[in-house]
N, C-alpha and C positions, 0 to 999 in steps of 0.2 A: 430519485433514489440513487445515492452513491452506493456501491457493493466494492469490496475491498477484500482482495486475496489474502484467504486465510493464515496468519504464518502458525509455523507447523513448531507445535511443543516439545523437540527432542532437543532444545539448546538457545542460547541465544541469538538473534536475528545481528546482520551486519547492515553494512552500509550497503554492499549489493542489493538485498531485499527491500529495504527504503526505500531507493530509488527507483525502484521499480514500480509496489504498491504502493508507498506510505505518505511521498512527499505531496505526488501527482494529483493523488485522490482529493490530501487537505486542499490544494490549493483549487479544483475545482468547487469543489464543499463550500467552501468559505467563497470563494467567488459568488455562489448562486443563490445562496444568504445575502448577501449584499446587494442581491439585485431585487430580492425581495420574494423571492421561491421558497416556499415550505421542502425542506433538506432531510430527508432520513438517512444518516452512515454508518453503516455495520460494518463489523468484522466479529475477529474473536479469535483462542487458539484454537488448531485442529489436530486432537490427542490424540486419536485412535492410530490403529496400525502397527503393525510388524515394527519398524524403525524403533518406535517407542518403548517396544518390548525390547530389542536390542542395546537401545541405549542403558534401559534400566537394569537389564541383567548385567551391563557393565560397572554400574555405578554400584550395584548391591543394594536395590532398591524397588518398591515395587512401581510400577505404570502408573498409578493414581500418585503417588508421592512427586514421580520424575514430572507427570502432566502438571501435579501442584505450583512446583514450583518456579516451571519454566511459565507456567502461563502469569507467574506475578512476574518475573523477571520480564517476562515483553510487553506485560500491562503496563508496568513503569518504565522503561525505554521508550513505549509508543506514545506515553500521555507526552512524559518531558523533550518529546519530541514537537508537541504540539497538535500531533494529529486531531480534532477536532469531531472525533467520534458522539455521536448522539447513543448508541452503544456499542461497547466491544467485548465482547462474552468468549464463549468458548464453548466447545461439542462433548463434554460431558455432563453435559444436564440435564434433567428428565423430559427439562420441553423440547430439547435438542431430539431426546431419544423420540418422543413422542409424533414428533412430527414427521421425521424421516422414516418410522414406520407406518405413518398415515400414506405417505407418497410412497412407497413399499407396494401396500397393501393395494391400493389402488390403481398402478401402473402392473399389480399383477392379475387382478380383473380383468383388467382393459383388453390382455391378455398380449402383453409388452415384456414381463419377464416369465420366464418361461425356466422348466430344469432340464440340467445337459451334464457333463461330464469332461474334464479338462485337466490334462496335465498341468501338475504344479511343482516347485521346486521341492527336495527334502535336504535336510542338513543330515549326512551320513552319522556326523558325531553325535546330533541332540535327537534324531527325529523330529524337530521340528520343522514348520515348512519357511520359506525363506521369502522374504520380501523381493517382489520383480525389481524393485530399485536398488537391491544391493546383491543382482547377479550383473555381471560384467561379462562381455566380452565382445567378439568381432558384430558388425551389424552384415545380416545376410541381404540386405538390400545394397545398401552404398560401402560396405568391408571396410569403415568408418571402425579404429579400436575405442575399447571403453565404451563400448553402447548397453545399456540401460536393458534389465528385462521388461520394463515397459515402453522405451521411447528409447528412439535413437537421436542426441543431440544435434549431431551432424546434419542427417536429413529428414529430422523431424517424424519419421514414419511410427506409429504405433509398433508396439512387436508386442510378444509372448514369452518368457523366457524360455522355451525350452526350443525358441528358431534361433536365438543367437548362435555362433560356432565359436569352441570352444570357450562354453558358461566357469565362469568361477565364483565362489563367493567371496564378497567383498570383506564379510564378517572374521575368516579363518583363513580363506586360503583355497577351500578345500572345492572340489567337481560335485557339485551339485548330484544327486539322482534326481530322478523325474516319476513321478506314480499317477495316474487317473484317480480324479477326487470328483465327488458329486459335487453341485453349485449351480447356482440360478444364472440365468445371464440376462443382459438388460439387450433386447431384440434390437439391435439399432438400424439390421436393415429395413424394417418394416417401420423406421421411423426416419430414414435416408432422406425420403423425397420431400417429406414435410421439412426438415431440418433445412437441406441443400434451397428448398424456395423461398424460406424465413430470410437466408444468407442473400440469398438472389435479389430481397427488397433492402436491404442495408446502404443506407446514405451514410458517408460523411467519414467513414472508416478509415482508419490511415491503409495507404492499401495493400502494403506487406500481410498486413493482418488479417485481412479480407480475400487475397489471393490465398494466402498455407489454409485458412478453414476451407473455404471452397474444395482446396485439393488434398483436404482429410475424405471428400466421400469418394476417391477414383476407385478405390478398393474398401468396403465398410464391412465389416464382420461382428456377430454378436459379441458382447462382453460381459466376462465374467463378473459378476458381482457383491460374493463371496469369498469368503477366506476360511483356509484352514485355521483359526485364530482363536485366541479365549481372551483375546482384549479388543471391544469394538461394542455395537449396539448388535444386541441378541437379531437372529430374524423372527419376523413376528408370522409364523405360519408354525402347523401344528408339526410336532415331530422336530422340529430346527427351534423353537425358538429358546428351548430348556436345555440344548446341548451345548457342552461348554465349549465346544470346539471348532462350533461354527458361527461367524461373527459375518455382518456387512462389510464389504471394502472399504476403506476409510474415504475414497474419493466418492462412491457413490452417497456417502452421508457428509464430505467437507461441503462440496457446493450446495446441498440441500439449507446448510448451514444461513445461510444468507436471509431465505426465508425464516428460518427458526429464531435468527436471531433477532429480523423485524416483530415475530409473535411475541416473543421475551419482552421485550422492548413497549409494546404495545398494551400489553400484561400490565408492565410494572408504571406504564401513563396512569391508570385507570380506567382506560377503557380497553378491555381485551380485544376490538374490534377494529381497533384504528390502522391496522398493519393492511389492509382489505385495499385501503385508498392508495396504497404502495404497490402490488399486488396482483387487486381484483379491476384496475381502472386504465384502460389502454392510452389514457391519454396522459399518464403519469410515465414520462420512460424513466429507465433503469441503465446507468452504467457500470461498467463492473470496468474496476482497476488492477493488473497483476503485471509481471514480467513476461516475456514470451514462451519459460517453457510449460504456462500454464493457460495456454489458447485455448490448447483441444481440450480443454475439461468446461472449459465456459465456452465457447461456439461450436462444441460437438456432444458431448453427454450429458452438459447440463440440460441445454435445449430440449436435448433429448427425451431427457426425464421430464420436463414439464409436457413437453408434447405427449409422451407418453398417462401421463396425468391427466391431462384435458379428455384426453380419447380423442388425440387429432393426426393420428397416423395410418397408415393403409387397412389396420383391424378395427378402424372405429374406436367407440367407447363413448365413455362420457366422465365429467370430473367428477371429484370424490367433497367432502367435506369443506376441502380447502378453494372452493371455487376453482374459476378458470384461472390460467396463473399467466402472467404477460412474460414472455419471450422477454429477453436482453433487446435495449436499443441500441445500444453499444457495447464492445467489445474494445475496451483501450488497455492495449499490450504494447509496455516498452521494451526494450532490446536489452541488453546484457553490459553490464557495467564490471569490468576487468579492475584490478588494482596494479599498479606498477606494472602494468603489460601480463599480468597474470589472474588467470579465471576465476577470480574469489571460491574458498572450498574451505569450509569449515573444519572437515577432518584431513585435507591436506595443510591446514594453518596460512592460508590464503584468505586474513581477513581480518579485517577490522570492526569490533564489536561494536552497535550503537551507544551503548554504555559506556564503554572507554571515549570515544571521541566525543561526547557527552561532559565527559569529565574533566575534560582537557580544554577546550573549545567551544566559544559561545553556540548555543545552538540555533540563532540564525544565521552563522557564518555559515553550518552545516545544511540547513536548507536552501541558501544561498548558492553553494557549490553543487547541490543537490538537481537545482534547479538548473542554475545555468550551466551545468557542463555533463548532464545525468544524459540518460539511453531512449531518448525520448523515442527517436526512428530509426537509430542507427546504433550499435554499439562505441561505450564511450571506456572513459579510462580515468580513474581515481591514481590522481598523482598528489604527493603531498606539495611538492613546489607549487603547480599549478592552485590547490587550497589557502596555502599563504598568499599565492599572489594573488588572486580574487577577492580575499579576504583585506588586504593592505590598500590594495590600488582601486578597487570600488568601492565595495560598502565602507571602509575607513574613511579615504583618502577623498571619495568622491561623494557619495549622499552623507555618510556620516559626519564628516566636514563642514557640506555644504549647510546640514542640520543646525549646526553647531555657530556657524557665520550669521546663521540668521537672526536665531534665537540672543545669542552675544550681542547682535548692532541691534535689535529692541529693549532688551534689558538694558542697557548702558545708556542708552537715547531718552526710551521712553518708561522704560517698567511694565509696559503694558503692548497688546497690539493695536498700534496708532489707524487712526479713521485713512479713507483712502479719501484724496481731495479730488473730486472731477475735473477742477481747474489746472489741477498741476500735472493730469495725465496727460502721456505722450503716446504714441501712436507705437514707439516698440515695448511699453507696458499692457496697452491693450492685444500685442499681438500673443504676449506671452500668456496672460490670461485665455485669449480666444483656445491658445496652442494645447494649456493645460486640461481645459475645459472640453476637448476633443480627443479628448486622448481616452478617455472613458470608454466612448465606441469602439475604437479601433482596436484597443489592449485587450478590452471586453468580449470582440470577436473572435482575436486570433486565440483564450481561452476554449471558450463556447466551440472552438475547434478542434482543442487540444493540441495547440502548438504552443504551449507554454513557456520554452526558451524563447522564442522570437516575440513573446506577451514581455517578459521578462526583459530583454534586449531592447525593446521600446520605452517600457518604463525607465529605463535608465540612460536610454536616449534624452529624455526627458531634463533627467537631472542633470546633464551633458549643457543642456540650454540652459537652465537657469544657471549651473555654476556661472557660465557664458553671460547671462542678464546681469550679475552680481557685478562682475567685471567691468562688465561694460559702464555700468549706473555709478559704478565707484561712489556707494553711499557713505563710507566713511571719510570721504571729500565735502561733505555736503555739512557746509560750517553754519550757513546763514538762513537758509530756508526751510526750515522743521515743517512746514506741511509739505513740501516735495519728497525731503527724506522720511517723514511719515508715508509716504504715498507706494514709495519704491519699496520700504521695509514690507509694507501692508500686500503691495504686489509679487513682491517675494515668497512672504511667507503662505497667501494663498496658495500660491503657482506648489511650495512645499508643500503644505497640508494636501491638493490633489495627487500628488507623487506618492503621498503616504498611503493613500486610500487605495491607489493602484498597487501600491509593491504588499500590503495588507495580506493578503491571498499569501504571498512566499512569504513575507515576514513576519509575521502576527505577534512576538515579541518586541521585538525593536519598534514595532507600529505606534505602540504603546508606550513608549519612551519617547517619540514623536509626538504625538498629539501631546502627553502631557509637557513636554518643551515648548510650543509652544499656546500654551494654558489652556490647553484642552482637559474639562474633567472627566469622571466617572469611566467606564467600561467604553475603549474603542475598540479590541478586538480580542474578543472571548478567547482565554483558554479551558481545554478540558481540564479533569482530576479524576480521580480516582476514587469506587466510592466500595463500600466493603459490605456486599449482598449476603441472602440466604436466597440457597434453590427454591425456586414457586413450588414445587412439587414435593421436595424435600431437605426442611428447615435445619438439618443436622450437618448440611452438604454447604459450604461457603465459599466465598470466591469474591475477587476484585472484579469491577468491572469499570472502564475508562466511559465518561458520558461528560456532557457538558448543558449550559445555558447560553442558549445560540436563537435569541431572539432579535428581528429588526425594530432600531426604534429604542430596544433598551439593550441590549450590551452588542449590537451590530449596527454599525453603521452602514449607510446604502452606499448604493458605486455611482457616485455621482458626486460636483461638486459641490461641496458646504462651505457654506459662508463663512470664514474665522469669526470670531467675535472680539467687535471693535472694546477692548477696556478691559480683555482675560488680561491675569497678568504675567508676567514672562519675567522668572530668574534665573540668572548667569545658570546657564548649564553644565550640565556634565557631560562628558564624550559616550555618543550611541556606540561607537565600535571601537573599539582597541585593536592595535596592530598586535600581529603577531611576531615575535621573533624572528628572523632569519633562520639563524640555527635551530629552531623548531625543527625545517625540514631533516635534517642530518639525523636530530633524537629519533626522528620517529623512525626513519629507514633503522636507524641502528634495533631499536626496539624491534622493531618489524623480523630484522633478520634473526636478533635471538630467540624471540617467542617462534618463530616456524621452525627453526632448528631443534630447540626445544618437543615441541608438536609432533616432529617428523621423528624424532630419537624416541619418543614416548608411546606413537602409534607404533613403530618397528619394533618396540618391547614387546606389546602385545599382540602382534600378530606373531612374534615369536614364540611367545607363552602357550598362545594356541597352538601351534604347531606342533610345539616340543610335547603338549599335552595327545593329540591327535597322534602322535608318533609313538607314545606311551601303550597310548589305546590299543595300537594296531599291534604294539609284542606281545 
């Protein structure tokens, strides 16, 4: 089970958030495919919430409109990114809603959510209540500025917004008031010790990730679950569920989402029942992909919620409808990917959209830099120099090259891929085969680990050596002995074809330009599409949804080496990667500087507009 953090439908997603979720998840996905594992990968957008509402009152537009659109705009970003989704839906559906109030319903039995009373934000101008992620101010733990009414980036701590000192809204400008509102809360201490002993069995965790969950329980307090809100999934208990003003938190139904979207999914197989094997089966684990500032929602509330489902916390219980639900086996959280030394930020213009760089730039150049220089365990830094030159001096310069040397001295030799002659083998042709042929394990492991740059790093070591064999063998020296230089050609190009298989996982575009280079046919590595649904529950309601055909044997090839085929035939090729410009770099800084200048003059309009309006108000 791949799980893949939800990107949020208020705009479109950058390169920060890729490299956090999008890149890491396909290349596991498509890794475990190839080894021959039955793969389920969800995602979807997650519409709900205040933010949404904010955003749309900006644009003059309603929720459902703004949710419409952005969820095709990152449906199609994510597909032609390659991501590799089985499916990617989204939390406005009925079996979305359905499901999250089955776990609702049941986790309030069990006698897990419970009703309390909790200050929440008001907007003095609208009376509306105000999303915790867009009050600002001092953090009263670490006095860290800009911290979050729910989370303090700085030092991670959960908050409330009405503990920050001196709260502002990030919307106007304007100090918040604060009013007591009824709201259910999901009991998390009463769900502490089972959570904290689930964490305490975790193998294999990178161990940053593994240390901040730990040290989310030193202090654990109930959570509200609720909102003063009229966009969200109604609550399903009597009294709240008809009022329009009181909706679910969007986070307590995003990660639910994972589940709903395996039922969707399972739905639209044919068999409603098959999500169960993902799910209901302990010996199926489940990773979940996202960046670090969404740990605590997947190794503290998620878990939460499922324990609270089972009935496996200090009040007992027992499961609801949905069976027993398997905990996370993993929790793979990367670190924070900056651009030119600065913190990607959408509404500061701190960002580079996937669609622009998309449109400019082959898209495994992008997974490529994605990969090797992304947030795996440490935070990293999107620099455009650093993009060209990864892009010019590896994948061009070195596997692309090398692609292209090969494929060139068979066509021009033989037209075909020539037999390997056992007489005319030498002892550093068998080493490089041994070399390639080992490489499988090793690459295969440091994945299965989720050290994916150092998986990446190997393979390319790889191509390191064979350019290094090409040299050495100097086949286009080889005037008089056509079964020798058939031999080399034939050992080159295996030794290529396993490099391909290995880099397949990060490049699944260019993979495919490879095999069929040289004369490989049909489907080597699937990509998804896009396919244009009706709601299960209500056929009026439409939507894209990103899925593919990701079978071993017919459009996946396994991780292991395949014999080339002695007599495909091989013509003069075409180049897998094109360099990029130099002056590339310069364009884009320059773009860069006028679009956030731009962004910055256009946000300061309208925080003025509001102001000058709010100063209206008050004569």
């Amino acid at each position: 089970m791949v799980n893949v953090a939800w990107p949020y439908a208020n705009g479109p997603r950058h390169i920060g958030h890729v490299a956090g979720f999008g890149v890491p998840s396909d290349v596991y996905a498509r890794y475990q495919r190839m080894k021959g594992n039955d793969v389920l990968m969800v995602s979807g957008t997650d519409e709900h919430g205040t933010p949404i509402l904010v955003e749309a009152d900006k644009e003059g537009v309603s929720p459902q409109e703004l949710a419409d659109r952005y969820n095709r705009v990152i449906a199609n970003d994510l597909c032609n990114l390659g991501l590799s989704y089985d499916l990617f839906t989204r939390t406005t559906t009925k079996n979305h809603e359905h499901v999250v109030q089955e776990m609702f319903r049941q986790c309030l039995a069990n006698g897990y959510i419970y009703k309390g009373t909790q200050k929440v934000a008001i907007s003095p101008s609208t009376g509306r209540t105000l999303p915790d992620r867009y009050i600002e101010g001092e953090c009263p733990i670490c006095h860290a500025q800009g911290a979050r009414g729910d989370q303090c980036d700085n030092c991670g701590n959960e908050l409330d917004p009405d503990e920050l000192i001196n709260p502002v809204s990030k919307i106007n400008g304007e100090t918040p008031i604060f009013q007591e509102t009824e709201h259910y809360f999901l009991d998390l201490p009463a769900l502490a010790e089972a959570n904290l002993a689930w964490l305490k069995t975790r193998k294999g965790w990178r161990q940053n990730v593994l240390n901040f969950s730990i040290g989310l329980f030193k202090e654990v307090k109930p959570r509200a679950i609720t909102r003063d809100i009229d966009w969200g999934i109604p609550v399903p208990v009597p009294g709240w569920v008809d009022n329009p003003n009181k909706r679910l938190y969007v986070w307590f139904d995003a990660v639910i989402g994972y589940l709903s979207a395996s039922i969707e999914w399972a739905r639209r197989s044919g068999d409603p029942e098959a999500w169960r094997a993902w799910w209901n089966d302990p010996e199926t684990p489940g990773y979940y992909f996202m960046g670090k500032d969404n740990i605590t929602f997947h190794s503290q509330i998620w878990p939460s919620e499922m324990l609270a489902y089972n009935g496996e916390g200090s009040k007992g219980g027992e499961p609801g409808e949905l069976g027993h639900l398997d905990l996370p086996e993993q929790v793979v959280a990367s670190e924070f990917m900056t651009m030119e030394g600065k913190k990607f930020s959408s509404s500061r213009g701190i960002v580079i959209y996937v669609k622009d760089i998309l449109s400019r730039y082959p898209v495994d150049a992008v997974r490529y830099y994605i990969s090797a220089a992304g947030p795996e365990s440490s935070d990293s830094d999107f620099t455009w120099a650093e993009f060209v030159r990864q892009n010019n001096e590896v994948l061009a310069a070195s596997w692309g090259n090398l692609v292209n040397r090969v494929a060139n001295l068979i066509a021009k030799n033989f037209g075909e891929i020539p037999p390997m002659v056992e007489a005319k083998m030498t002892d550093e042709d068998r080493a490089l085969l041994a070399q390639s042929a080992a490489a499988f394990d090793t690459i295969g492991s440091l994945i299965e680990q989720h050290r994916q740059k150092n998986a990446l790093n190997d393979a390319m070591a790889l191509v390191g050596d064979i350019n290094k064999y090409i040299s050495a063998t100097e086949p286009w020296k080889i005037k008089d002995d056509p079964e020798r230089l058939g031999t080399v050609l034939h050992v080159a190009a295996q030794a290529v074809s396993d490099a391909n298989h290995m880099l397949a996982p990060f490049l699944p575009h260019s993979a495919q330009k490879v095999w069929e280079a040289l004369g490989g046919e049909g489907v080597f590595s699937p990509l998804p599409h896009i396919e244009e649904v009706s709601d299960l529950d209500d056929p009026d309601f439409k939507y894209p949804v990103i899925t593919g055909h990701y079978v071993l044997g017919e459009t996946v090839h396994p991780w292991k080496s395949e014999p080339i085929v002695v007599g495909a035939k091989v013509a003069k090729p075409s180049p897998i990667f094109a360099k990029i410009p130099p002056e590339a770099v310069d364009e884009e800084l320059a773009r860069f500087e006028a679009d956030l200048k731009a962004r910055r003059e256009a946000e300061q309009a309208r925080l003025d507009a509001e102001k000058a309006k709010l100063a209206a108000g008050e004569e």
